[in-house]
KEGUKE-200153 format. One line per 10 residues: their letters; for each residue x, y negated, z of C-alpha. Coordinates in Angstrom, 1 decimal. Example, Ala and Ser with C-alpha at 12.3 -4.5 7.8 and 13.67 -1.06 7.14 Angstrom:
AS) 12.3,4.5,7.8 | 13.7,1.1,7.1
This chain:
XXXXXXXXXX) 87.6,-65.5,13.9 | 90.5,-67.4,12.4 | 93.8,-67.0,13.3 | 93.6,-71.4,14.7 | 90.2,-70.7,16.3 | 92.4,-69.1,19.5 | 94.4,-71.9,19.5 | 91.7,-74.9,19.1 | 89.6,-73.3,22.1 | 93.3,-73.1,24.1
XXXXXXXXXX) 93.5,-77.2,23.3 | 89.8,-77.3,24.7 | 90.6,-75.3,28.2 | 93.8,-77.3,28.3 | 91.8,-80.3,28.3 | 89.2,-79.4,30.4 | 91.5,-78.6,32.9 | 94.1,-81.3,32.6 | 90.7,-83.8,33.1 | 90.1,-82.2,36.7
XXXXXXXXXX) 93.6,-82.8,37.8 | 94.0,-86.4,36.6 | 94.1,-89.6,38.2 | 96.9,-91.2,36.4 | 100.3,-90.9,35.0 | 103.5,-93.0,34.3 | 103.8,-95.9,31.2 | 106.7,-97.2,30.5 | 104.8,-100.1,28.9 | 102.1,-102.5,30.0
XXXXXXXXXX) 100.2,-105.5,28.4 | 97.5,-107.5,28.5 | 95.4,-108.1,25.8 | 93.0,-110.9,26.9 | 94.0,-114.1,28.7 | 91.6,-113.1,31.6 | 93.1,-109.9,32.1 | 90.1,-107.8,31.9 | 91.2,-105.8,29.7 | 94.8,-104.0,29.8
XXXXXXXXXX) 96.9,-101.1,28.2 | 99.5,-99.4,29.5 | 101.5,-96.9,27.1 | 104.3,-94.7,26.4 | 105.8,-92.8,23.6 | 108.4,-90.4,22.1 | 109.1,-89.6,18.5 | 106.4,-88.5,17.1 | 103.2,-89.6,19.5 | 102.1,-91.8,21.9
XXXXXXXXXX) 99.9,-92.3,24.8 | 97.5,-94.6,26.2 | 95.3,-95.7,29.5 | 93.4,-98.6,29.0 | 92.0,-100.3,32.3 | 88.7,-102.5,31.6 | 86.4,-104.2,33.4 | 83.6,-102.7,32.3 | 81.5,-99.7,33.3 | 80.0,-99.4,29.6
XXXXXXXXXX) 82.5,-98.4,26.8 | 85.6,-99.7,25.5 | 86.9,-100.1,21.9 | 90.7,-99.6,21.2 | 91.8,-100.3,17.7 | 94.8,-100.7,15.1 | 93.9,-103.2,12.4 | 96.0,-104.3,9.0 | 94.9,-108.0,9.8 | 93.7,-108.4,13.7
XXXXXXXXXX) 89.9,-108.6,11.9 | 87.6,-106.0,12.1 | 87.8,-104.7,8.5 | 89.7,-101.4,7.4 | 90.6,-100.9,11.1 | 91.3,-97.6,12.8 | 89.3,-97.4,15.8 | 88.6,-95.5,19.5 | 85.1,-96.1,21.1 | 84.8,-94.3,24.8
XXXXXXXXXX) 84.1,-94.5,28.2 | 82.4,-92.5,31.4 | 79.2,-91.4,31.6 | 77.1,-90.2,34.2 | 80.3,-88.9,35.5 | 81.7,-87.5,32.4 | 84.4,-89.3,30.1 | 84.3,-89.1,26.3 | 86.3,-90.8,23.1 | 85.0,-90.8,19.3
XXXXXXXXXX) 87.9,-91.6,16.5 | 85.5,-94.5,14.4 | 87.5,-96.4,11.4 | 85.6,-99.8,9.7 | 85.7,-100.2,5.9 | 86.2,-103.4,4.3 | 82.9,-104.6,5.4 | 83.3,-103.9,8.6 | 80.5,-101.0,9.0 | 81.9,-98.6,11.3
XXXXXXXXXX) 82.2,-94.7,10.5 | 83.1,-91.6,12.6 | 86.2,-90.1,11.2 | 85.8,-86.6,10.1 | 89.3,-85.9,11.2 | 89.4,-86.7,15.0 | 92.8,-87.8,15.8 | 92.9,-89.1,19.1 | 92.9,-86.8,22.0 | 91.1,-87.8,25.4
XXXXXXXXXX) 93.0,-86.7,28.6 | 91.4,-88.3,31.0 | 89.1,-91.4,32.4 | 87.2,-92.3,35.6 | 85.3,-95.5,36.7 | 84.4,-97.3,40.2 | 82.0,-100.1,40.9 | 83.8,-102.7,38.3 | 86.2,-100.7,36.3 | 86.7,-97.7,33.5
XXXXXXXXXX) 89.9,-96.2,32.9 | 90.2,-93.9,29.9 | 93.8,-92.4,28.9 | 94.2,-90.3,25.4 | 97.3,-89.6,22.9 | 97.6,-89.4,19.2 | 100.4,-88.4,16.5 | 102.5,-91.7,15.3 | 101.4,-90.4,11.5 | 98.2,-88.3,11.8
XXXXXXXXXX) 98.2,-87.6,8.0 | 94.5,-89.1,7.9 | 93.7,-92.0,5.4 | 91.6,-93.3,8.0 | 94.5,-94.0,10.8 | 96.8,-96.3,10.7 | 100.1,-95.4,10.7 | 102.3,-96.6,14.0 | 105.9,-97.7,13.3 | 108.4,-99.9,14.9
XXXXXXXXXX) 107.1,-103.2,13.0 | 104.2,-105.4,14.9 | 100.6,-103.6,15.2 | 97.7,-105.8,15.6 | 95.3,-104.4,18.2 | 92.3,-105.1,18.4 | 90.3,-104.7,21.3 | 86.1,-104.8,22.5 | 83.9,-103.6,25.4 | 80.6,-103.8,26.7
XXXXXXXXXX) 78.8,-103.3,29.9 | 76.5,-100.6,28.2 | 77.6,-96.8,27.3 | 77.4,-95.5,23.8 | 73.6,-94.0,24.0 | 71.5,-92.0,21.9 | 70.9,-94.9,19.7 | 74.8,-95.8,18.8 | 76.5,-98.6,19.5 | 75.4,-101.9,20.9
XXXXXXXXXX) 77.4,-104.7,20.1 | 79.8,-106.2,21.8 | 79.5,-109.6,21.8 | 82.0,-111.7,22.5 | 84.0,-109.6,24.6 | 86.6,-109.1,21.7 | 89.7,-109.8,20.5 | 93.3,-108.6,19.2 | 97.2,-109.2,20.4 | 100.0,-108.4,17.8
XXXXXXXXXX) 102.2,-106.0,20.0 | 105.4,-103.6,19.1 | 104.3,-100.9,20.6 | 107.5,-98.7,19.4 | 109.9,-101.9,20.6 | 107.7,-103.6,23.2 | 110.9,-106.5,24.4 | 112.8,-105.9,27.2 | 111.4,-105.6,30.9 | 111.0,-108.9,32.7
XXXXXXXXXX) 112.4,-107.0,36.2 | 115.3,-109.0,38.0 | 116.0,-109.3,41.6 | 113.6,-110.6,43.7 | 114.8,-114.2,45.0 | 117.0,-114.6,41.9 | 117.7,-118.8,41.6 | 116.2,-120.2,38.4 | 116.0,-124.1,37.0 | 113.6,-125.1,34.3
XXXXXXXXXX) 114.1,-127.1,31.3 | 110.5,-129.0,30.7 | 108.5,-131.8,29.4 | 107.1,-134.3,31.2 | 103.8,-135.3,29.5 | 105.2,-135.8,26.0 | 102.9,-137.5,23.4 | 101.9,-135.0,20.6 | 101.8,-137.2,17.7 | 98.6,-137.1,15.6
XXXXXXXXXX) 100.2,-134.9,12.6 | 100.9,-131.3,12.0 | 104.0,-131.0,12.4 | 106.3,-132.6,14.8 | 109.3,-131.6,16.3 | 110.3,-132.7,19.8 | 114.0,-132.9,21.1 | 115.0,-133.7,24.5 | 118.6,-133.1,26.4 | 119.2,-131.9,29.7
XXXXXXXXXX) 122.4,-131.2,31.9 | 122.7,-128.1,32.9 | 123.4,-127.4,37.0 | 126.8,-128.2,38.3 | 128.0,-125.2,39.5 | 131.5,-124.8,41.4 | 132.1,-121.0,39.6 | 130.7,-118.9,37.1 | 127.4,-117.6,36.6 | 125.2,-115.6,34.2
XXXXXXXXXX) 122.0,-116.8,33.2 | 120.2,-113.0,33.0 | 116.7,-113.8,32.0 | 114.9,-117.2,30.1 | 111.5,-117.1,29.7 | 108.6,-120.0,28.4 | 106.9,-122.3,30.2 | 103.7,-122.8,28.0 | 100.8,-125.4,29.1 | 97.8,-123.9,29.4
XXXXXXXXXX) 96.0,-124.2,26.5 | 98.4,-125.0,24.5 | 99.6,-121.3,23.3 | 98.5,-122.5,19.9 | 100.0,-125.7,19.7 | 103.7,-125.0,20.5 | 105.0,-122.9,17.9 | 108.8,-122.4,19.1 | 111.3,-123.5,21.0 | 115.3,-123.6,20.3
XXXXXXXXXX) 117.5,-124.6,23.0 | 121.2,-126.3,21.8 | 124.7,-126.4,23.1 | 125.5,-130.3,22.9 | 129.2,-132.0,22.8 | 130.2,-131.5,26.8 | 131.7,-135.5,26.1 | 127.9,-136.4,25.5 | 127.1,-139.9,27.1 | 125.3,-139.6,30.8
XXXXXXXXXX) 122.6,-141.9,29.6 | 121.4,-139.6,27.2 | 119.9,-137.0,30.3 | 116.3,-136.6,30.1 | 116.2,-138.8,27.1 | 113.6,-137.6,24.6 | 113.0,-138.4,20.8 | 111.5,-137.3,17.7 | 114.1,-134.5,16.1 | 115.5,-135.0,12.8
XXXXXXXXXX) 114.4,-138.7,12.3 | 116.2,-141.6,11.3 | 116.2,-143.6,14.6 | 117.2,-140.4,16.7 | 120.0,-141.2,18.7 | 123.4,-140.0,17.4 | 124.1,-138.1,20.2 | 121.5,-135.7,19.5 | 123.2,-134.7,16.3 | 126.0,-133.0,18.3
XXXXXXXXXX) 123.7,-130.3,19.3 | 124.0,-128.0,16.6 | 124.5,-124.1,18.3 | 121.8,-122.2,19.0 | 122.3,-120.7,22.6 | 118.6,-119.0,23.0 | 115.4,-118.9,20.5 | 111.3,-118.3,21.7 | 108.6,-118.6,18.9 | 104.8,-118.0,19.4
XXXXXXXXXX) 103.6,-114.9,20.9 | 106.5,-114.1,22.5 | 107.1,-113.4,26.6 | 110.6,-113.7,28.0 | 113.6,-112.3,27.5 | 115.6,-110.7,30.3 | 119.6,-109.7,29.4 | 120.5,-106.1,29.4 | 122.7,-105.2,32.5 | 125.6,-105.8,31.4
XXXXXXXXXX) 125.5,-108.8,29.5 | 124.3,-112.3,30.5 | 124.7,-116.3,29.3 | 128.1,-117.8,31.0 | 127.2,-121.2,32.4 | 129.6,-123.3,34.7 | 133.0,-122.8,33.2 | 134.6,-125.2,31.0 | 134.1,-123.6,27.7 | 130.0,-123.6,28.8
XXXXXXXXXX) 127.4,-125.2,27.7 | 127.1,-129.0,30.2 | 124.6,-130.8,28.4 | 122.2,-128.4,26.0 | 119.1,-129.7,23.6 | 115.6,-128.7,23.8 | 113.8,-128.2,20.9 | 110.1,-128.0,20.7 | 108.1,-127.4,17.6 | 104.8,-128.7,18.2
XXXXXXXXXX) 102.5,-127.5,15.4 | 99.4,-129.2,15.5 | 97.3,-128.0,12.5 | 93.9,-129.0,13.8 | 95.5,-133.0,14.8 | 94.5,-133.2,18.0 | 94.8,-136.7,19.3 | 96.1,-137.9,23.0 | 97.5,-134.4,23.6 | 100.5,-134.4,26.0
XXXXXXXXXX) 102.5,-131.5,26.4 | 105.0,-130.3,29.6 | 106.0,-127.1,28.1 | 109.9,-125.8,28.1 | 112.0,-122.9,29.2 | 112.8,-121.3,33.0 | 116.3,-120.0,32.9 | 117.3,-117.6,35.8 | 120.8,-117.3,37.5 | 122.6,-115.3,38.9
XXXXXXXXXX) 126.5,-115.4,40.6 | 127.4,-111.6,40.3 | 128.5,-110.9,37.0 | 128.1,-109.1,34.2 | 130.9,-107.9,32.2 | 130.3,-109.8,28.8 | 129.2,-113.2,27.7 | 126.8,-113.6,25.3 | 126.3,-115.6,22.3 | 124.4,-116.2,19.3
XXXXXXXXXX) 124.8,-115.9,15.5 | 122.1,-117.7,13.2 | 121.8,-115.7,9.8 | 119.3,-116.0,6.6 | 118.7,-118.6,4.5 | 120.6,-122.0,5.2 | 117.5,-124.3,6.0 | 116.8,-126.6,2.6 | 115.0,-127.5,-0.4 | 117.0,-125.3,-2.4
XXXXXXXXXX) 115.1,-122.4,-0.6 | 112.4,-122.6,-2.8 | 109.0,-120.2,-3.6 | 107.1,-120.6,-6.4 | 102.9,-120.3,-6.0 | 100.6,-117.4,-6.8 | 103.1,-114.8,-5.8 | 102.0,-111.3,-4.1 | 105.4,-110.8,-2.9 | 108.7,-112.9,-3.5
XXXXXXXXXX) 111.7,-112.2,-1.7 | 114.7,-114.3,-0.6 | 117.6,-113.0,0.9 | 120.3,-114.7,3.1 | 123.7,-113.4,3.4 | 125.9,-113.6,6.1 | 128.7,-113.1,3.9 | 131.5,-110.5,4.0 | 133.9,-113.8,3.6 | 132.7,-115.4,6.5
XXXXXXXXXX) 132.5,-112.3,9.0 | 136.2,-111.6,7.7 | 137.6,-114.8,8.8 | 136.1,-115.5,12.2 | 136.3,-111.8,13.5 | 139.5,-111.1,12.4 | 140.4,-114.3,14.3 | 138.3,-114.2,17.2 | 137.6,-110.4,17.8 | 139.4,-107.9,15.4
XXXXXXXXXX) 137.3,-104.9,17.1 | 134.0,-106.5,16.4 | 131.2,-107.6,18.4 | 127.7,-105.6,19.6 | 124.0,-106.8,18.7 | 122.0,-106.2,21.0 | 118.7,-108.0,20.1 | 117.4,-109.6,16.8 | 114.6,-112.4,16.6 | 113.3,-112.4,13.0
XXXXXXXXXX) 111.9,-116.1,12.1 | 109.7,-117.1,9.0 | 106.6,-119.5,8.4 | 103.2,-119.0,7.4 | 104.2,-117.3,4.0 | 105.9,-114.6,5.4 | 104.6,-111.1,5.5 | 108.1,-108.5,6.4 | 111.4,-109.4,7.5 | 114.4,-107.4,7.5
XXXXXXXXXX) 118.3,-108.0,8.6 | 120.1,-105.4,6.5 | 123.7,-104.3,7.5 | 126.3,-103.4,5.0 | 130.1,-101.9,5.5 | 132.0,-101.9,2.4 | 129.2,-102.5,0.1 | 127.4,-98.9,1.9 | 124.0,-100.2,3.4 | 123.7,-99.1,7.0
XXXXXXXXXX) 120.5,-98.7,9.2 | 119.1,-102.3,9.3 | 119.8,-104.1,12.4 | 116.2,-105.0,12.9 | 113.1,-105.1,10.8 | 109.4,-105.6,10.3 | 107.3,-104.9,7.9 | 104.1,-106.4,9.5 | 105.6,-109.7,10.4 | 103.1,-111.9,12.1
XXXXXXXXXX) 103.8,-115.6,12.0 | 101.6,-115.9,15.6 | 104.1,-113.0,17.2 | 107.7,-113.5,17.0 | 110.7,-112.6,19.7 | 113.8,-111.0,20.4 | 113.6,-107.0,19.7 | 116.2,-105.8,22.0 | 117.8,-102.5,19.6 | 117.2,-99.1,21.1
XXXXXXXXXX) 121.3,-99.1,20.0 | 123.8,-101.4,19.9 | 125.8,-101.9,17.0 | 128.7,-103.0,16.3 | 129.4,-105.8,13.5 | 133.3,-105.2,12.0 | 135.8,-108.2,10.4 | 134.7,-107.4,6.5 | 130.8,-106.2,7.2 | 127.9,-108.7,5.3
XXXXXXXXXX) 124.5,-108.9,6.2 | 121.5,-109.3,4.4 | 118.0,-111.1,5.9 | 115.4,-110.5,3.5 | 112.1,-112.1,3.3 | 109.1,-111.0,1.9 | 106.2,-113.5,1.2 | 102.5,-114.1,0.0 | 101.9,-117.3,-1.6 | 99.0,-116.7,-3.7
XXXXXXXXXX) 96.5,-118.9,-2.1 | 99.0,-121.8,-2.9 | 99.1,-123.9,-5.9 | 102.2,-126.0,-5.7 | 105.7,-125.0,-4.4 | 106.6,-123.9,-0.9 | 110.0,-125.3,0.1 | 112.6,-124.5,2.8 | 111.5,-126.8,5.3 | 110.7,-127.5,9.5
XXXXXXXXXX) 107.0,-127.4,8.8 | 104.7,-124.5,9.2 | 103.5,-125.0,5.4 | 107.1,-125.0,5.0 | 109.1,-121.8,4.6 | 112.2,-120.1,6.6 | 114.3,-117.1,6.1 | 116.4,-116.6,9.8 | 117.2,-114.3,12.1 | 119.0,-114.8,15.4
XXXXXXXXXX) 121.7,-112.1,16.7 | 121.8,-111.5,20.6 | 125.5,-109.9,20.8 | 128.8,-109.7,22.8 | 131.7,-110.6,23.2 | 131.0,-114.4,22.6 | 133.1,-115.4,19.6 | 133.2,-119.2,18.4 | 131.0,-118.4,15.1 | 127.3,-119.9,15.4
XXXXXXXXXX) 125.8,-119.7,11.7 | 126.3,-117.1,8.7 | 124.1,-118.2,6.1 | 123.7,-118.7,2.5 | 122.1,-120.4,-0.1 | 121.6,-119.9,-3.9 | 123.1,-122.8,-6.4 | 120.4,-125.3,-7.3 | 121.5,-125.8,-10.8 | 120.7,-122.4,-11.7
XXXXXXXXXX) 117.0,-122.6,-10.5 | 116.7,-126.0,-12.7 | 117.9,-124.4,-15.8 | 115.3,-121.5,-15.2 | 112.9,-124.1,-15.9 | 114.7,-126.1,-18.7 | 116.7,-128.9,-16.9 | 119.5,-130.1,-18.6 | 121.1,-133.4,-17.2 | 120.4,-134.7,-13.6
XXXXXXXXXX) 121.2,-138.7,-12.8 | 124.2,-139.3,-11.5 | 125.6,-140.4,-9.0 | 123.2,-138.9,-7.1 | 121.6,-141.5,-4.6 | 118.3,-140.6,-3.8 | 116.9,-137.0,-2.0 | 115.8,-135.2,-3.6 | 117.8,-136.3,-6.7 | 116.0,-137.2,-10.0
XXXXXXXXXX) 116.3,-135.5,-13.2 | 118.0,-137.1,-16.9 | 116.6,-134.9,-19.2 | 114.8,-133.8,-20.9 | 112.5,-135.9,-21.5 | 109.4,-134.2,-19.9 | 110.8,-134.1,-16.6 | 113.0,-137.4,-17.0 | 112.4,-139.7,-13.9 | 111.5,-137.0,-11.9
XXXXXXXXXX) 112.9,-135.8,-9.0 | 113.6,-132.1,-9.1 | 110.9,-130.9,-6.5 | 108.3,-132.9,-9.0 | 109.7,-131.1,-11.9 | 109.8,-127.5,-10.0 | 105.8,-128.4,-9.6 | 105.0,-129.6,-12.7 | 106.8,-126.4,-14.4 | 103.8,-123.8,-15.1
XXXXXXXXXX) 103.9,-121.0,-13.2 | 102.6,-117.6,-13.6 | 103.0,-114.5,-11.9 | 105.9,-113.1,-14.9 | 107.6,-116.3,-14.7 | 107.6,-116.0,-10.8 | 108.7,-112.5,-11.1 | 111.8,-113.7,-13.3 | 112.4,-116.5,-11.4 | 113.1,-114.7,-8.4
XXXXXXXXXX) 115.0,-112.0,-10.1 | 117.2,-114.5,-11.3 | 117.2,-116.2,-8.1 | 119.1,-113.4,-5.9 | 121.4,-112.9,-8.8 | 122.9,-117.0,-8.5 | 126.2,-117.6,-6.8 | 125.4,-119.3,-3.2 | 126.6,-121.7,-0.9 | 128.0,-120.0,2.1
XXXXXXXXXX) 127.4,-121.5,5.6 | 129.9,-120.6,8.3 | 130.0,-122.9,11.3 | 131.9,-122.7,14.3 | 130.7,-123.7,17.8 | 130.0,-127.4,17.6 | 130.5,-129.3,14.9 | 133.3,-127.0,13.6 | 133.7,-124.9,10.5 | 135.8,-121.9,9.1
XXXXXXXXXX) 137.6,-122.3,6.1 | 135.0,-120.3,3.9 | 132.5,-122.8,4.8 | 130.9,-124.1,1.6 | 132.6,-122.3,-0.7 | 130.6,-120.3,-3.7 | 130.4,-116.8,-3.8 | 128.5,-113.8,-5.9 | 126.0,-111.9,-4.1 | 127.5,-108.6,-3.4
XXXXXXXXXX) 127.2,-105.5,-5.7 | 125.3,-103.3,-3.2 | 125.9,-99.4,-2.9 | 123.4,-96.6,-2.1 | 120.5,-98.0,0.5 | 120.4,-95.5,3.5 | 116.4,-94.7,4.2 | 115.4,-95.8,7.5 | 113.7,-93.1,8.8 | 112.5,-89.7,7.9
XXXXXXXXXX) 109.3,-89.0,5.7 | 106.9,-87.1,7.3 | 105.2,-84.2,5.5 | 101.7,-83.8,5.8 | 100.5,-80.0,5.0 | 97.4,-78.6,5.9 | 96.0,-81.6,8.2 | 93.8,-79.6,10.4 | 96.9,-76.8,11.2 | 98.9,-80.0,12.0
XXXXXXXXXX) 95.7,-81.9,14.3 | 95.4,-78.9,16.2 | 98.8,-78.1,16.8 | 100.2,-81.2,17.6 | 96.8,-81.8,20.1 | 98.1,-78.5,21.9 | 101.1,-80.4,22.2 | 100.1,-83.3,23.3 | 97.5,-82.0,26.0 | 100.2,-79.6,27.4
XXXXXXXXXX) 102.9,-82.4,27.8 | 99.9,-84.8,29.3 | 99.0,-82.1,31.7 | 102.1,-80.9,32.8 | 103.0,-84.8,33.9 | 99.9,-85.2,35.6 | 100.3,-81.3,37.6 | 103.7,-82.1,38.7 | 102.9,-85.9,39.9 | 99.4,-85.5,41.1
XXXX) 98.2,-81.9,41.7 | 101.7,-81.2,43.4 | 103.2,-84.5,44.7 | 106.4,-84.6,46.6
């Protein structure tokens, strides 16, 4: 006998008996992953495994899965259920064809499951990094899950498919958001649409100013959270809500209008800070407890913009849409006031990604010069970030917002290597940090556009691209964008522009010379250039290299001093790692300790909260 074979058949007993004393134990985190809510996961974790119970309705088996894409291909999968009384759970992973094979290396560990008359519950745990080729490893970025059941049990002669129950949900299951639990009776007030037209295009943005409630004293707004049609989860892709100029004209309430078009009201135009972001996929977000959004004094937000980014890629005609936001209130306060800082890329042309690239990355800085001037005015000690909302288009595949302190690279603030254009909110930080006069951020952007053949710009549409993410912090300080932008004429000579016409009187302008790109304006020259993967490679190399514009804009329609002056990226020192590499030895010693592990802390939860309750 082998010195493990003792301790394998010690992880079988263990499991044998944890599975008679189990009918449940605590999650910290729930979700459900189909809009009928038959089928739903509960979970928790430490650092280095975590723990499932699925509940379906079902009394066949259930398939629980971790896939690169949300498809069905190269997917690390979990088929179980209970049958004829006894529960059981195979570790299956699909190749890129999408035939399913048992993995030799069984990493997931049943602890328990049970079924009634319309349900099966199964609960089992696995290592965060199993070491196996055939998992997929779970990290703090977004996992697509996928999920499937059927109302059959695996029999003798394997699976049998599934159907159309199916489907998958991007989740952080190692940063799920923050809990949606306030006090029960708290007042709330919603900001909505009333049966707007959805205009017959892709991509339309919809703005729309409200007054806040008149309130005779302070209050904190402690949770916002969407108000999304029915059916139209697809079609509204994000929504930005505005502080507008308190002097704003009455007559402008409830008025709604196309944003960002030549007959919108001017009015609309002093809405310019960003005092909450949603994007697609995400749920609410509910203010840690001792932080909220001051409304009702006189430096708060009166009159506030709501923006709505319909994106309607399939042009649908005579859709109307009443989505918005539901703000809750609350007069006991917390002890800060919140705010929000824009970062990334400033939002323009000159934001610009050349096609057939596997990965091209921009960077926007929130500049050392900028963070210097407004903290060291506003708040010498620095403020705390408590949540980051990382934003990109349809290009984007991994978002980061580095964090520097003299040059020395911190932990990043937030980041996601997975980024899903479909899933996007606020990751509240597991620690607060603090942002010094003098520190600089980074948000870097990694994209894919290798399915494209022209240029992708910085732009509002979805085919478009952006580069942003939006810090939740405290103390509020009158600073509401740090951004950056890299110097046009530097990206025209890369492709051999020499004169432009001036004065400039047209957008975009129009190039002199030479003479193959004369009369052209400078997007048609960037797209008539001939691009390959080298000169794409050099172009962004180049690229993150070129002074920039720096962007950094007061409350309002205010700006610092360093606004729109030209700076040199930063020379960057040593880059801190972001978290530990795991060595993988011997697999097997490592699957059957760690199962020992796992089973025993299972069990012992289960003993102590079922077998001997209080």
């Amino acid at each position: 006998m082998s010195e493990k074979q003792p301790l394998c058949a010690l992880v079988f007993l263990t499991s044998l008996f944890c599975s008679t004393c189990s009918h449940g134990t605590r999650f910290v985190h729930s979700a459900a992953l189909d809009a009928d809510g038959r089928y739903n996961i509960k979970w928790g974790f430490d650092e280095s495994t975590i723990t499932f119970e699925v509940e379906v309705e079902t009394r066949g088996y259930i398939g629980f899965g971790l896939s690169p894409t949300g498809a069905m291909s190269s997917s690390d999968i979990v088929i179980g259920g209970v049958l004829n009384g006894s529960s059981y759970l195979l570790d299956y992973f699909t190749d890129s064809n999408r035939k399913v094979h048992k993995d030799p290396l069984q990493s997931y560990q049943l602890l328990y499951g049970r079924e009634n008359g319309t349900h099966t519950v199964l609960a089992f745990s696995r290592n965060l990094q199993t070491c196996d080729d055939n998992d997929k490893v779970i990290t703090g970025s977004t996992v697509r899950v996928i999920w499937a059941f059927h109302e059959e049990d695996v029999g003798v002669s394997g699976l049998v498919y599934h159907g159309m129950n199916r489907g998958r949900k991007s989740l952080r299951l190692l940063n799920p958001g923050s809990s949606s639990s306030i006090p029960a009776g708290t007042a709330f007030f919603d900001l909505q649409n009333e049966e707007v037209p959805v205009p017959h295009k892709d991509t339309t943005y919809w703005c729309q100013i409200y007054r806040f409630p008149e309130l005779k004293k302070k209050h904190h707004v402690i949770r916002i959270e969407p108000l999304i049609q029915k059916g139209h989860e697809n079609l509204v892709h994000h929504i930005l809500l505005y502080q507008c100029d308190s002097n704003l004209n009455k007559s402008e309430i409830n008025r709604g209008h196309e944003c960002y078009h030549p007959n919108m009201p001017d009015s609309f135009f002093t809405c310019e800070t960003v005092l909450f972001a949603w994007a697609i996929g995400g749920e609410g977000f509910t203010y840690p407890p001792h932080v909220g959004m001051s409304i009702g004094t006189s430096i708060d937000p009166v009159y506030v913009q709501m923006e709505i980014h319909f994106d309607n890629l399939s042009l649908q005609r005579g859709t109307v849409d009443s989505s918005g936001l539901r703000l809750y209130y609350s007069p006991s306060l917390r002890r800060y006031d919140a705010g929000v800082i824009e970062t990334g890329v400033w939002v323009s042309l000159y934001h610009m990604l050349p096609p057939g690239m596997q990965d091209y990355i921009t960077e926007g800085h929130c500049t050392q010069e900028c963070l210097q001037e407004s903290l060291d005015s506003e708040m010498p000690s620095g403020v705390h970030v408590f949540a980051v909302l990382l934003h990109a288009h349809l290009a984007g595949r991994a978002i980061r917002t580095r964090h520097f302190r003299q040059q020395v690279e911190l932990q990043p603030l937030a980041s996601d290597d997975q980024f899903d254009f479909n899933f996007q909110e606020f990751q509240p930080l597991s620690q607060e940090r603090i942002i010094l006069p003098g520190d600089s951020l980074i948000t870097e952007c990694r994209y894919n556009t290798k399915g494209r053949m022209n240029m992708t710009w910085g732009g509002l549409s979805t085919r478009d691209e952006m580069c942003l993410s939006y810090l939740l912090y405290y103390p509020r300080v009158n600073l509401a964008r740090c951004e950056s932008l890299p110097e046009i004429t530097g990206q025209l000579k890369f492709i051999g522009v020499k004169k432009i016409q001036e004065p400039v009187t047209t957008w975009p302008f129009v190039i002199k010379s030479p003479k193959k790109y004369s009369n052209l304006s400078f997007t048609e020259a960037m797209d008539k250039y001939k691009w390959t993967r080298k000169r794409g490679k050099a172009f962004n190399n180049i690229v993150r290299k070129l002074p920039m514009n720096v962007r950094c804009s007061k409350i309002g329609q205010d700006e610092w001093s360093i606004q729109g002056m030209i700076v040199s990226p930063p020379e960057l020192k040593l880059e801190q790692t972001s978290a530990a590499v795991v060595t993988c030895r011997n697999i097997s010693e490592i699957h059957c300790e760690s199962s020992l592990a796992l089973l025993l802390t299972a069990c012992l939860l289960l003993i102590l909260q079922t077998c001997f309750p209080l």
